[in-house]
N, CA, C and O of each residue as an XYZ file, in Angstrom:
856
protein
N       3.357     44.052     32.850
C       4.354     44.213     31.804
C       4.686     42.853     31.193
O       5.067     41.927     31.908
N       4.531     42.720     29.749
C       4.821     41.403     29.200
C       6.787     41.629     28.654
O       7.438     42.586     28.235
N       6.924     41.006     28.789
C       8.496     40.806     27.723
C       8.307     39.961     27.037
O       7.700     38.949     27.388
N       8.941     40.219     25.473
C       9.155     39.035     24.500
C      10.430     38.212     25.268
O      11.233     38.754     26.028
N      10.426     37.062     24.966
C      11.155     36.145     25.901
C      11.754     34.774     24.649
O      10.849     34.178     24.065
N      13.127     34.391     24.340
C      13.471     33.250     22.982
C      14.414     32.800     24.524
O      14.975     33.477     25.385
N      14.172     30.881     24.247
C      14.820     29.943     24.940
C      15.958     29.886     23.879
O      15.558     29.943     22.716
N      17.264     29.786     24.056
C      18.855     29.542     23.577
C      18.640     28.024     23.759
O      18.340     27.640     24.889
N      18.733     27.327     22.992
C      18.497     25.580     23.393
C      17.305     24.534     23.465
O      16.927     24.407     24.630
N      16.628     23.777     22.601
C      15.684     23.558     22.561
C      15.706     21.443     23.261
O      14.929     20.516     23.032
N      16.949     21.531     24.080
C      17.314     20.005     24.630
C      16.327     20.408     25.543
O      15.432     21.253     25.556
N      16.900     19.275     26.542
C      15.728     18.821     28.259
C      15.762     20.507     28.864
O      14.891     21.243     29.329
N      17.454     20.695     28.549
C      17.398     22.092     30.110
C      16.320     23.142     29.541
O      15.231     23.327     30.085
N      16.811     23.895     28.228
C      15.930     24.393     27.530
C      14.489     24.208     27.870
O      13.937     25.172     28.399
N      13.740     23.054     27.639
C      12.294     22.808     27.655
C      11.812     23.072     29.263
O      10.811     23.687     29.630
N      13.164     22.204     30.367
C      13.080     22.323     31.754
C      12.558     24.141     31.674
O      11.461     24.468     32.127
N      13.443     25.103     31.090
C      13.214     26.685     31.364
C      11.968     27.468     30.691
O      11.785     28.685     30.723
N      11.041     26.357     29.991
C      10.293     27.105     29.752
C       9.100     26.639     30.391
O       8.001     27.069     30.040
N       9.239     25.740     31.358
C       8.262     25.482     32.733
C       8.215     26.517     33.399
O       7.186     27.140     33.659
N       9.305     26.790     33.730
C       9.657     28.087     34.592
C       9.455     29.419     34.144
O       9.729     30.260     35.000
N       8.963     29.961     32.798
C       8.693     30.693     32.358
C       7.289     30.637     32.552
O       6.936     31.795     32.778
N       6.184     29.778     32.582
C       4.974     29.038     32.570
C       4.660     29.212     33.726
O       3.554     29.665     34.020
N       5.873     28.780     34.920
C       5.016     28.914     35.791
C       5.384     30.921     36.819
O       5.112     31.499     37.871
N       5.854     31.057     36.001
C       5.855     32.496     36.586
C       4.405     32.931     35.951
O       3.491     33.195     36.731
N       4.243     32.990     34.843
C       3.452     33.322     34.154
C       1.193     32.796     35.447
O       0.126     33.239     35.871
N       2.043     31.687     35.313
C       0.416     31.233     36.057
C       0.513     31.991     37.864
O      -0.386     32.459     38.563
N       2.088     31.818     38.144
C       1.612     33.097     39.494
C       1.115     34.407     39.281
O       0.395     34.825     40.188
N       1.320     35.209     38.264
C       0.904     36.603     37.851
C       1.964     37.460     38.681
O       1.947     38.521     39.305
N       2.978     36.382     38.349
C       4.319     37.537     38.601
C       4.767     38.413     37.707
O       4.344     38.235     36.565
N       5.610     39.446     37.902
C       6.035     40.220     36.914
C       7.648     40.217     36.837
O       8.337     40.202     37.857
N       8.102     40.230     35.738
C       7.484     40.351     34.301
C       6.739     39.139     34.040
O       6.788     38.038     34.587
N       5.898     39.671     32.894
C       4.997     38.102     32.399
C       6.065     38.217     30.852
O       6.511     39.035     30.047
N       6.047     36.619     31.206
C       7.237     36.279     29.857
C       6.425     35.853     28.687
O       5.661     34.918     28.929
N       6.413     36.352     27.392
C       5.747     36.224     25.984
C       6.987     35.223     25.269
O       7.811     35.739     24.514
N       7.022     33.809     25.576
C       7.572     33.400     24.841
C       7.807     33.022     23.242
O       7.172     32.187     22.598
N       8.677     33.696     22.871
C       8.305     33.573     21.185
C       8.723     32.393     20.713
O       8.162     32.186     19.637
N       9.456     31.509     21.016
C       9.887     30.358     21.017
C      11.797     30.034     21.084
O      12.675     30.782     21.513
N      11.905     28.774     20.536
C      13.222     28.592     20.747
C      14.438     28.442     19.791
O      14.390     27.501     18.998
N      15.329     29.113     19.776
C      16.370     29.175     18.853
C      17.943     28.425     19.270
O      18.710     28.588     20.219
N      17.969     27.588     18.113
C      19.081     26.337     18.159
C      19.657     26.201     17.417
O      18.905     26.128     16.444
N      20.952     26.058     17.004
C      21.631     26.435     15.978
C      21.710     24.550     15.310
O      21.868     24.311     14.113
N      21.557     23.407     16.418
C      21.567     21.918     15.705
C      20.525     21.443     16.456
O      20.971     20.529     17.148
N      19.495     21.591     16.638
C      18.466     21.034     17.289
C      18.501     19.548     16.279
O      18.616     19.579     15.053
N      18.361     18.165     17.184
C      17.763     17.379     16.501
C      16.284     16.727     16.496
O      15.521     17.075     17.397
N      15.858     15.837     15.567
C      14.279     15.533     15.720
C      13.480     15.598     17.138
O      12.561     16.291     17.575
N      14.319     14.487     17.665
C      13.540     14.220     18.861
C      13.536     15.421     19.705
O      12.660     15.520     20.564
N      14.472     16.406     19.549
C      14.247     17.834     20.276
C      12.883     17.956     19.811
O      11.803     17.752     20.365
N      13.265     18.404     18.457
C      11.715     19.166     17.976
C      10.466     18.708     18.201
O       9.596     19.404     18.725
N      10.303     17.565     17.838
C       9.287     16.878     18.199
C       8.698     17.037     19.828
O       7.506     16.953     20.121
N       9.716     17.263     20.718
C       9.117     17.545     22.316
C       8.971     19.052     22.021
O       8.077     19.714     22.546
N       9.722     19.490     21.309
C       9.408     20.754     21.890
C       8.087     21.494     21.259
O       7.462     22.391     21.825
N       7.759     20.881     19.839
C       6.327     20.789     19.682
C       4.966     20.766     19.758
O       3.913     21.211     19.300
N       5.637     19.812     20.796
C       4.882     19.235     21.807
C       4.087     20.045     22.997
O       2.964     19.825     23.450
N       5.133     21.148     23.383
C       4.873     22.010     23.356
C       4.401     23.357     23.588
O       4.385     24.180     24.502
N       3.944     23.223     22.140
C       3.371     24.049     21.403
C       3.880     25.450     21.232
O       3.173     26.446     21.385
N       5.667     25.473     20.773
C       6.284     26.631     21.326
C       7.093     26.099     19.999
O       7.639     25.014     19.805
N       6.965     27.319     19.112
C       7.874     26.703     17.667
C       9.103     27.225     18.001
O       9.482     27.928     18.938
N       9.771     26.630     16.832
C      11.073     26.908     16.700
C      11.460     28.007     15.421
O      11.037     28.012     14.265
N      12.567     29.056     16.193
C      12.444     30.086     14.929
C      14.134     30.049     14.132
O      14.497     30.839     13.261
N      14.729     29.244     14.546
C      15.957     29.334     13.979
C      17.107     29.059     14.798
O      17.215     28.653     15.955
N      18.383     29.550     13.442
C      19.565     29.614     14.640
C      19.723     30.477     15.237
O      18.765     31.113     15.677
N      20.928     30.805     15.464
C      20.722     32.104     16.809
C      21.130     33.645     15.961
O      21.249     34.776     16.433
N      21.273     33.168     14.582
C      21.446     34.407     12.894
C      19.994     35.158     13.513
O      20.005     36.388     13.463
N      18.593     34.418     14.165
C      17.540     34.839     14.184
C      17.673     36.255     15.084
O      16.955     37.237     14.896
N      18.532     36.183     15.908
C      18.757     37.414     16.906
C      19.035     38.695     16.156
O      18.743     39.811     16.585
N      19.734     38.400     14.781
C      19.487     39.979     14.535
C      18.920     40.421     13.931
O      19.374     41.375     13.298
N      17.589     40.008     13.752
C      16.392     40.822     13.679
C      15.054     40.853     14.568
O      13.854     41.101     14.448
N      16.118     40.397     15.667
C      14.674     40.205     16.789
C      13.759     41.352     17.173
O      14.182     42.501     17.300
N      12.550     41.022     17.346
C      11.797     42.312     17.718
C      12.185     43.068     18.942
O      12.657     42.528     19.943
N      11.912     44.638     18.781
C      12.629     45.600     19.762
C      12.238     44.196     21.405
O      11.765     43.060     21.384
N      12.801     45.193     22.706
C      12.626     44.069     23.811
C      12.588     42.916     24.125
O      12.221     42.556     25.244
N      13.140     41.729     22.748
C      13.322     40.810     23.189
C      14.180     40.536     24.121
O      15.056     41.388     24.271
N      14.237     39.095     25.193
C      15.399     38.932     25.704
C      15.383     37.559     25.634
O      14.335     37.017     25.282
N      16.617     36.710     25.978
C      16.584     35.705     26.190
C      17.456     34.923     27.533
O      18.407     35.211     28.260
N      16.490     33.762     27.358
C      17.801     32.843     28.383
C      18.400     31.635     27.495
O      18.034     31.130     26.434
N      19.421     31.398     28.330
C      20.399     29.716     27.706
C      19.945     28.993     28.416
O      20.015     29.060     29.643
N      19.191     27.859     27.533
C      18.861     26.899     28.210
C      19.634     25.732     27.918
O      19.131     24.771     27.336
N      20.729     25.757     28.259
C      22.540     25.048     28.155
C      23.045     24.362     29.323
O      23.830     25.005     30.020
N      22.843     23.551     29.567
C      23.316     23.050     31.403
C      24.884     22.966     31.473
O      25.393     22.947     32.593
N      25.830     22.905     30.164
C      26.859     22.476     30.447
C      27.792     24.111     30.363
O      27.992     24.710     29.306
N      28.220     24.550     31.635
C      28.502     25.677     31.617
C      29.696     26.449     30.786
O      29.863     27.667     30.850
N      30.491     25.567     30.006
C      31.258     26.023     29.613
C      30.180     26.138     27.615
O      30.203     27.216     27.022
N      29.752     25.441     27.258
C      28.891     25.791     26.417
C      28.374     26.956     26.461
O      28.550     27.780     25.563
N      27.574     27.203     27.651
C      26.983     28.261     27.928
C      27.519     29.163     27.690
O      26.936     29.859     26.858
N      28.872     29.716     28.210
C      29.706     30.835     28.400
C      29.828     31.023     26.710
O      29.528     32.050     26.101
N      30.216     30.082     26.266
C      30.341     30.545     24.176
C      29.214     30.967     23.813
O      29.302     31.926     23.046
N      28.015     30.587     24.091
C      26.603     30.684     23.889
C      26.283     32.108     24.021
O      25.793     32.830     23.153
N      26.658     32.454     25.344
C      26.859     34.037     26.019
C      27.140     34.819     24.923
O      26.340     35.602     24.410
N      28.531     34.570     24.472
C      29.652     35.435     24.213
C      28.979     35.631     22.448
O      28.990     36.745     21.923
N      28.636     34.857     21.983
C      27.938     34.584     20.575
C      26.720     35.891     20.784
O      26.755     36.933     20.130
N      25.818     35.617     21.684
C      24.861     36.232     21.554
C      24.849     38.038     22.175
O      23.997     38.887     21.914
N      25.871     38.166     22.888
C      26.070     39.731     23.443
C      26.456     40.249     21.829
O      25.644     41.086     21.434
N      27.032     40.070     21.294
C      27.383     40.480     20.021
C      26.098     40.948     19.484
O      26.267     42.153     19.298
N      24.868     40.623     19.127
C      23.547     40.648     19.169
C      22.944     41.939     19.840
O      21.998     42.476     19.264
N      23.330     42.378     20.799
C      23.244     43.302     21.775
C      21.668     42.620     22.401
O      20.768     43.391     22.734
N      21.539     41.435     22.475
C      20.146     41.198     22.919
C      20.252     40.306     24.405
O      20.862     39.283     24.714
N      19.319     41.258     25.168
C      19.928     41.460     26.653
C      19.126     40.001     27.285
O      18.032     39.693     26.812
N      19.667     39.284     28.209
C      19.396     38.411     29.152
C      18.296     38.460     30.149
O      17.851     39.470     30.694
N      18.011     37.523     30.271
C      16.614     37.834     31.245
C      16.948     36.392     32.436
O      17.392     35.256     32.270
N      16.493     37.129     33.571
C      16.885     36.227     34.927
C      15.131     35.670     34.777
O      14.137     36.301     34.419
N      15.272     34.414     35.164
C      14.082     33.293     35.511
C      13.904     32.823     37.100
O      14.706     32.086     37.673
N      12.889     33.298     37.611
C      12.987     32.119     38.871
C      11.660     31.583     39.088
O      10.786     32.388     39.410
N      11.367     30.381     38.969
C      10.839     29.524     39.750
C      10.076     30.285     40.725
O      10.696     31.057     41.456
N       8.563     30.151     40.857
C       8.069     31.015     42.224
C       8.250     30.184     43.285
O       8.286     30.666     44.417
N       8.426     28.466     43.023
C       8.998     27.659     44.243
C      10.355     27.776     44.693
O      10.571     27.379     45.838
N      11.342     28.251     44.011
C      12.554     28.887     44.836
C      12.433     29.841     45.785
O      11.462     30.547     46.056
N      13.400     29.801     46.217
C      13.771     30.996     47.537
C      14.835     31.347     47.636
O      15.735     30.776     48.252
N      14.900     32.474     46.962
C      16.211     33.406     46.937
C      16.165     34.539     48.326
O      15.096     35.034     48.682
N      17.061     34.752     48.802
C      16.862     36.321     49.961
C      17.084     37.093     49.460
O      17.745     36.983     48.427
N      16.630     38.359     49.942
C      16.297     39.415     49.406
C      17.513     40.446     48.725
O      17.456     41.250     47.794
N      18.813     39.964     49.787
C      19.972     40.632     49.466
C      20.628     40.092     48.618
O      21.740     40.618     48.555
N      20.462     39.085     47.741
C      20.955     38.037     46.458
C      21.259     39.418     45.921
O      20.463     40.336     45.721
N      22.771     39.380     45.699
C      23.140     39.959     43.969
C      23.225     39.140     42.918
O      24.246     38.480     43.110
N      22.671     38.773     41.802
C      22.981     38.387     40.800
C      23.210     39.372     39.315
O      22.801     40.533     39.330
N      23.693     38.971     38.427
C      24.331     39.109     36.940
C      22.550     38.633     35.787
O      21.732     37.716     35.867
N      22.648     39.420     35.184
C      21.393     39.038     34.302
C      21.690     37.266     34.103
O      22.774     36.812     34.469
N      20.610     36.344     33.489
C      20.871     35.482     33.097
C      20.403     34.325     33.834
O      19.850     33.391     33.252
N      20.605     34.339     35.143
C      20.157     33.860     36.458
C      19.209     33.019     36.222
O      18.159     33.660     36.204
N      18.939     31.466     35.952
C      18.047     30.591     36.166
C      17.858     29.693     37.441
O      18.546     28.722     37.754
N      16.830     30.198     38.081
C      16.837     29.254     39.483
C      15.738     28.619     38.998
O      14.996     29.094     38.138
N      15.576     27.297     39.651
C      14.189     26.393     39.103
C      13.638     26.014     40.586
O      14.309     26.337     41.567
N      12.558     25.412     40.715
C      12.039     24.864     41.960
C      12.760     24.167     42.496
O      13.543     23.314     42.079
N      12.346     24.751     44.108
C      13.058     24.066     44.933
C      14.191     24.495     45.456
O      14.736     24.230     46.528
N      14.665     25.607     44.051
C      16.319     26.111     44.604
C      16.488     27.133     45.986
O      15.417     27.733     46.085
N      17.121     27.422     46.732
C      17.604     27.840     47.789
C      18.781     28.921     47.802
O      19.895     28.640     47.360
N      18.507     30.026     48.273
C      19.585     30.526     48.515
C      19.736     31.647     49.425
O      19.235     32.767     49.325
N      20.541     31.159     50.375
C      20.397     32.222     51.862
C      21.284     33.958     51.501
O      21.451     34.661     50.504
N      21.584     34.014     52.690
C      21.747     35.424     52.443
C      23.663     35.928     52.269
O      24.639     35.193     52.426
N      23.630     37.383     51.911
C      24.806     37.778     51.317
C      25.595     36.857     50.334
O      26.798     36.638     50.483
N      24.739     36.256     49.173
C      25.196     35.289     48.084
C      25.221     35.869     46.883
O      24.179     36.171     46.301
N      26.664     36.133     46.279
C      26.853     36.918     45.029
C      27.023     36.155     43.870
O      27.887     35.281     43.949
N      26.404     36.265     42.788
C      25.978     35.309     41.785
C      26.180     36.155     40.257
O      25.538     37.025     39.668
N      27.547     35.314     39.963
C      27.273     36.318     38.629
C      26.257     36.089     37.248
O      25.061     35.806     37.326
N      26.979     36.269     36.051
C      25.877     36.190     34.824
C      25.716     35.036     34.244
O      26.658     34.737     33.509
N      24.792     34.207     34.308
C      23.899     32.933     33.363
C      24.450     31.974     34.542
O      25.270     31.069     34.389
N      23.955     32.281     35.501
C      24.113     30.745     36.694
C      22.919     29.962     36.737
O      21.745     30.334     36.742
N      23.334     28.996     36.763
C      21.845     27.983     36.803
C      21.864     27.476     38.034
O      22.853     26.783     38.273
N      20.898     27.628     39.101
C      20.799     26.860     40.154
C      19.414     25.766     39.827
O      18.245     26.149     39.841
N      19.730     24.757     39.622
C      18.918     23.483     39.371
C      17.800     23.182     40.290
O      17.544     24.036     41.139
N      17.137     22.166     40.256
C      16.048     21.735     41.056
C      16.327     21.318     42.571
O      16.594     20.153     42.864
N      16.246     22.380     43.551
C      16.065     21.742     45.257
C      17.878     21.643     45.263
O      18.596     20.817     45.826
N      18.175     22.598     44.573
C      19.818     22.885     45.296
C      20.367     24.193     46.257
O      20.359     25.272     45.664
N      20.617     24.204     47.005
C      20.990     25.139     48.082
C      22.549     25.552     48.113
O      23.576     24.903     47.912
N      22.281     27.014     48.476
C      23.221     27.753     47.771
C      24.050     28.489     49.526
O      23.403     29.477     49.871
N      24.808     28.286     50.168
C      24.687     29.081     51.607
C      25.031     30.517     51.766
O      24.946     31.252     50.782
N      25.356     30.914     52.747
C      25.485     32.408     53.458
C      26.744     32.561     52.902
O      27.562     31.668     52.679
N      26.862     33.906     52.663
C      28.449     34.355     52.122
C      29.060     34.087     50.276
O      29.885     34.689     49.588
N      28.305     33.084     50.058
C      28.905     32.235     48.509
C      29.449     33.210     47.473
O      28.927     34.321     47.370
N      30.187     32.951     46.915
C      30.203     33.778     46.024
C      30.835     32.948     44.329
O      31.991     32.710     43.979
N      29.448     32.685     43.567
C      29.438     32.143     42.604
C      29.910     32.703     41.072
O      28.844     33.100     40.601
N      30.583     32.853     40.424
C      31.210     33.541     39.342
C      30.278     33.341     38.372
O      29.182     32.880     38.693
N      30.624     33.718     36.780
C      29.782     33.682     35.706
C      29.897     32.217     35.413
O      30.852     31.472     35.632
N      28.305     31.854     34.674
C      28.009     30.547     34.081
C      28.319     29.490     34.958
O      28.486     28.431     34.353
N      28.447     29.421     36.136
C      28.177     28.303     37.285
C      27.137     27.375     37.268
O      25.984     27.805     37.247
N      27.322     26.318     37.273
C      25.746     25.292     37.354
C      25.865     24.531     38.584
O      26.886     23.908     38.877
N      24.584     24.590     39.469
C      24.667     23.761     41.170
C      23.329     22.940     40.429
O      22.152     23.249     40.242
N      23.862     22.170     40.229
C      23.115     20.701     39.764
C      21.801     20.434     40.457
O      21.641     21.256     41.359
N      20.962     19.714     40.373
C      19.569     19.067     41.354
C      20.318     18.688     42.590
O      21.497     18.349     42.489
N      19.702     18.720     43.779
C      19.894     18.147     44.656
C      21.484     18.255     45.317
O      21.918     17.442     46.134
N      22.369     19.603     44.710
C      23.699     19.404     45.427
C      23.314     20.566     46.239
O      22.248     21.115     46.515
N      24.555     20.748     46.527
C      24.565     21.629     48.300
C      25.980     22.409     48.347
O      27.019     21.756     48.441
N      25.999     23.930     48.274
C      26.716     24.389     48.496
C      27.197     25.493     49.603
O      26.861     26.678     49.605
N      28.030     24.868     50.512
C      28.024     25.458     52.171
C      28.413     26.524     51.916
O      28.761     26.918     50.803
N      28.400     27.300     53.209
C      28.416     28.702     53.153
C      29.614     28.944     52.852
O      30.349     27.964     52.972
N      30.328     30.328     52.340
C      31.557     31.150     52.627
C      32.238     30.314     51.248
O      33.454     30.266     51.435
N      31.917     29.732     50.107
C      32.778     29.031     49.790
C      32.417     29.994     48.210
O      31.466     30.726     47.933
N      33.628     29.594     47.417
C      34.279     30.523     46.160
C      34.070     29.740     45.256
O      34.888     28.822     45.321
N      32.960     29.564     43.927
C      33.256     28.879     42.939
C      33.295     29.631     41.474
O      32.342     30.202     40.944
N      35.051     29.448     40.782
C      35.086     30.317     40.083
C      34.040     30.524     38.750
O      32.841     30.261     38.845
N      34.586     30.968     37.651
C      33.852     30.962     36.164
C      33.614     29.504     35.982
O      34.544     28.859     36.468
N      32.718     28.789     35.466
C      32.465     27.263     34.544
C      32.397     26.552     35.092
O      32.706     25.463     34.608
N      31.874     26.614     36.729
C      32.039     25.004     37.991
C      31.017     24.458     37.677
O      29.951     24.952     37.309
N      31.386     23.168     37.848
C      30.076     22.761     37.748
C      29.712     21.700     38.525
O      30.419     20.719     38.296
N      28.860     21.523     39.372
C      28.752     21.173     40.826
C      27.614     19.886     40.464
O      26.428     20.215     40.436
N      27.990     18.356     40.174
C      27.000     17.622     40.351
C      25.949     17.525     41.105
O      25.772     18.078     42.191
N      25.119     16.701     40.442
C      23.810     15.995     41.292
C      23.892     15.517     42.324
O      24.188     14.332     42.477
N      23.650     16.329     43.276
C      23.618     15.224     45.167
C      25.223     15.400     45.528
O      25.774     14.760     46.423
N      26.052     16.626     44.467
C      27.321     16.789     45.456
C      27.162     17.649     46.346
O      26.118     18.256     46.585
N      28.535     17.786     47.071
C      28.758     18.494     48.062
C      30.321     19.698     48.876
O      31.456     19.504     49.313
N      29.518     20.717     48.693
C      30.827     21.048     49.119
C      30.966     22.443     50.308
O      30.277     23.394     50.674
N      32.199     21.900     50.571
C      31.572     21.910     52.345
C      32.105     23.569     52.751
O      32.240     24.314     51.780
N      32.337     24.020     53.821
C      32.206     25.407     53.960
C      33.491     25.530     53.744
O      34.386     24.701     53.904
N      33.552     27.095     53.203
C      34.724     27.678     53.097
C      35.721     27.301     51.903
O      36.836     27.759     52.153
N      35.689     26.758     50.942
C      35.863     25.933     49.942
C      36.338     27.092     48.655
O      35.747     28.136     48.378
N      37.780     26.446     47.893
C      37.382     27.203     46.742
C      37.391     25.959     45.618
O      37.853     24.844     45.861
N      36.794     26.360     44.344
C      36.722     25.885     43.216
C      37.123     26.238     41.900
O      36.426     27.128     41.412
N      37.904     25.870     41.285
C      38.641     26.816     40.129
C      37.991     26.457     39.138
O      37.009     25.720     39.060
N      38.725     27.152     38.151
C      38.085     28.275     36.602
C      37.567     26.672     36.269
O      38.328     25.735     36.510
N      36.403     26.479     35.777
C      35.873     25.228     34.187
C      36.115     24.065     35.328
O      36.337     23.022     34.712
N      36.179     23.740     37.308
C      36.331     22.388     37.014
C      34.798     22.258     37.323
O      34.003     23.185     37.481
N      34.472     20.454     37.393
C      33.659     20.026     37.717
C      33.551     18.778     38.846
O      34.118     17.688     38.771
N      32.697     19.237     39.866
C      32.252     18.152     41.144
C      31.532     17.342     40.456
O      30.794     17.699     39.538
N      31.745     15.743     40.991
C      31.156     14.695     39.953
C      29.740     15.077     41.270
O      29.528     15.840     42.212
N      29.011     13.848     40.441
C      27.516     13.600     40.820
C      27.996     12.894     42.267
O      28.978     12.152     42.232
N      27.250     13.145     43.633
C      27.500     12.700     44.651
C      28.795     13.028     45.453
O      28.956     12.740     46.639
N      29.592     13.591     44.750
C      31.123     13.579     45.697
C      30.745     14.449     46.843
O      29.585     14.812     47.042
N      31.966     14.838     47.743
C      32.131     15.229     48.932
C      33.374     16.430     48.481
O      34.525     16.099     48.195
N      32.849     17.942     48.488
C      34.742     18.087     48.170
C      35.241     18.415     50.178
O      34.676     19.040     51.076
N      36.037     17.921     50.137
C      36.067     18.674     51.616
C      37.882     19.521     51.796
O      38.388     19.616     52.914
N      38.624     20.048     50.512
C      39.667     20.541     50.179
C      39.359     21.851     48.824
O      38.225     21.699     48.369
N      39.873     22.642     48.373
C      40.305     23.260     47.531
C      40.247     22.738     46.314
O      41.195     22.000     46.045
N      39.431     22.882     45.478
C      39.800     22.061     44.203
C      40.413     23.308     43.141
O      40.088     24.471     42.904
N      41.403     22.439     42.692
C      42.132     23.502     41.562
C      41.396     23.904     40.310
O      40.178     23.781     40.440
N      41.879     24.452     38.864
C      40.990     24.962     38.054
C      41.366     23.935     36.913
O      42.502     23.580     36.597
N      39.954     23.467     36.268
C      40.466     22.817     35.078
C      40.617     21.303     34.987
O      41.019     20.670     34.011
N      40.158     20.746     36.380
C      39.962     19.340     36.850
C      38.518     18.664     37.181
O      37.465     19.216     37.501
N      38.806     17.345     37.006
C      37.158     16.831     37.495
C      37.438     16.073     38.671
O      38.268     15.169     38.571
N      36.929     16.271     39.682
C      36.960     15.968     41.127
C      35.660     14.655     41.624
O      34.562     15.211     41.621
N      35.564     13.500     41.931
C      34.579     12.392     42.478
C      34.894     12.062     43.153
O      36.105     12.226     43.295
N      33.981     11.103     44.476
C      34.169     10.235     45.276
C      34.028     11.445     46.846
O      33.678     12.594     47.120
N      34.588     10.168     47.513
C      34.105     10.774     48.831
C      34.999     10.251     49.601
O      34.871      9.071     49.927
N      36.246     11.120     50.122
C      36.131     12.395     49.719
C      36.584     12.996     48.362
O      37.597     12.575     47.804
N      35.830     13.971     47.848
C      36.682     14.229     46.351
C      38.175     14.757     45.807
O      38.925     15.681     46.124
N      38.202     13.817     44.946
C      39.569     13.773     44.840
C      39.926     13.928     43.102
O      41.092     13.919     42.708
């Protein structure tokens, strides 16, 4: 089964998701993704020019969605999660449905619930009874533990680590090489800097660094 398949974002994350489309495609997993290319409402040069590169045009802004061909779907390729979530909300209007991506080098368990939207990339991790809602990005070689329960548009950065049993609400966004430790909650839009430690409760709507994060 092929699906027509449009990247939301034609920056690094964007181009990062259509590796991952590529390389599902070279396992002969299913679905096989027909990428039609990528739609950006301000793409600049040097976007285009990589994304050219390629060899995956660009069809517009995201006006292009309503006349997309029957079965298209797409993903956001948006790393900054609160972007994302507008990105979302823009394009359901569209009625044009989301498509989950994974990496055949990830490892999700089998009992993963997730929300359409779902981008895991290589390397990502995620053990068991982990509830994941709609357009989460789990990044490159980030681990996700037992129990989690991740809300809509969440991003777990490259290389962070999220212990088991712990709550991160709508818009977290969990740096590069952070950490946060079991049992943990995280509120609405904040963000773990790159490297921190949270080892407390972080409230909603704050940016948290250092070690321990604060």
């Amino acid at each position: 089964m092929t699906v027509p398949l449009v990247i939301v974002g034609c920056g690094g994350h964007g181009r990062e998701i259509l590796t991952i489309a590529r390389a599902v495609n070279a396992a002969a997993l299913l679905p096989r993704w027909q990428v039609l290319g990528f739609v950006d409402d301000g793409p600049n040069e040097v976007n285009l020019k990589q994304m050219q590169q390629l060899d995956v045009p660009y069809l517009g802004g995201m006006a292009w969605f309503a006349e997309a061909p029957a079965d298209t779907h797409h993903v956001i390729g948006v790393g900054d999660p609160r972007i994302r979530r507008a990105v979302a909300e823009r394009i359901d209007r569209y009625g044009v449905p989301a498509a989950s991506l994974v990496h055949p080098d990830a490892t999700l368990d089998p009992d993963l619930r997730h929300g359409p939207g779902l981008v895991a990339f290589a390397g990502a991790r995620v053990t068991t009874n982990v509830t994941l809602g709609r357009h989460v990005h789990l990044n490159q070689n980030c681990t996700v533990g037992h129990d989690c329960e991740l809300a809509d548009h969440v991003s777990v950065n490259p290389l962070a680590a999220v212990s088991g049993e712990c709550r991160l609400a709508e818009g977290v966004l969990v740096g590069t090489t952070a950490a946060v430790l079991q049992g943990l909650r995280v509120g609405r839009d904040s963000t773990v800097g790159a490297g921190a430690c949270v080892v407390r409760d972080v409230p909603a709507g704050v940016v948290v660094k250092g070690v321990p994060a604060r």
